[in-house]
C-alpha positions as CSV (number, residue, x, y, z in Angstrom):
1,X,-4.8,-45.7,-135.1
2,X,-3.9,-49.2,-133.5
3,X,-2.5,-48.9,-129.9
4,X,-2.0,-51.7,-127.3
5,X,-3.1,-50.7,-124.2
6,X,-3.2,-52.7,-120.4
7,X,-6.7,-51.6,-119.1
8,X,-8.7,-53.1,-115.8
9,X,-10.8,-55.7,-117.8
10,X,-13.3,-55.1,-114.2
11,X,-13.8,-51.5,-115.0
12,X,-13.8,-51.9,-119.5
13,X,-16.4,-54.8,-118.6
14,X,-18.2,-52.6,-116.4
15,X,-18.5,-49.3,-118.5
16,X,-19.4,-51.5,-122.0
17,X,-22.2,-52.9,-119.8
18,X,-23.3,-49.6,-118.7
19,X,-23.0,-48.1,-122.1
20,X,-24.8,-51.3,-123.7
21,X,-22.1,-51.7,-125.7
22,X,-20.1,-55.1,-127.3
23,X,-17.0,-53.7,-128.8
24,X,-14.1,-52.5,-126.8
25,X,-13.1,-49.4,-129.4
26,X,-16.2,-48.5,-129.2
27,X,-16.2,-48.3,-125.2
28,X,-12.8,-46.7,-124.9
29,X,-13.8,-44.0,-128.2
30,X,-16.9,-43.2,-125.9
31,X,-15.0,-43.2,-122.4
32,X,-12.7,-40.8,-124.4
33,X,-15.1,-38.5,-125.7
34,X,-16.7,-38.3,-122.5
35,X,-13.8,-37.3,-120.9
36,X,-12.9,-34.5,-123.1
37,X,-16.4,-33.2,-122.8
38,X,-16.5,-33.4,-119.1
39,X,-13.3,-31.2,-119.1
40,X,-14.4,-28.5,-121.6
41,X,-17.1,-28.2,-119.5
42,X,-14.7,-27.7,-116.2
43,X,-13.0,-25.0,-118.2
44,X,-15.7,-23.3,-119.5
45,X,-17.5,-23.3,-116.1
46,X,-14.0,-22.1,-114.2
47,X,-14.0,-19.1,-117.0
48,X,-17.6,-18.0,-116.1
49,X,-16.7,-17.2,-112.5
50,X,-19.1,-17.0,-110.1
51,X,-22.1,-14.7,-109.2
52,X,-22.4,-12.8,-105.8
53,X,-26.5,-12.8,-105.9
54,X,-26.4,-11.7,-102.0
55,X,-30.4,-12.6,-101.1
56,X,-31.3,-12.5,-98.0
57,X,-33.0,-15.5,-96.1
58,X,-36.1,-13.9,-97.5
59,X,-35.8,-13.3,-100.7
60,X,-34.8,-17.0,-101.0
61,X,-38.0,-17.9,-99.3
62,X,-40.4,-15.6,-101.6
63,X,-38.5,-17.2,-105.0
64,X,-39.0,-20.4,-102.9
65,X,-42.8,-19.8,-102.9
66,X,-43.0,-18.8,-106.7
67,X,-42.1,-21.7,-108.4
């Protein structure tokens, strides 16, 4: 699909260096992707919760010394 877009030519330069790549679909196709993982992840980490383990000081030091 062909779209004009107005984008900060610092931060499209900066992310096709980081990504070591030349083409600018190619940069915003990746910067895309990357954002829709990154948010799936969000959502599936917000739907797991969260885990009240409740160790004591101790146990924390003794799992500390087994790895």
């Amino acid at each position: 699909m062909k779209t004009t877009l107005y984008v900060n030519r610092d931060l499209l330069n900066e992310a096709m260096r980081l990504a070591g790549l030349k083409e600018i679909t190619e940069t915003v196709n990746l910067a895309l992707a990357e954002f829709v993982r990154r948010k799936r992840l969000e959502k599936l980490a917000a739907s797991l919760g969260s885990v009240d383990l409740a160790l004591d000081d101790r146990t924390l030091e003794e799992i500390r010394r087994d790895e």
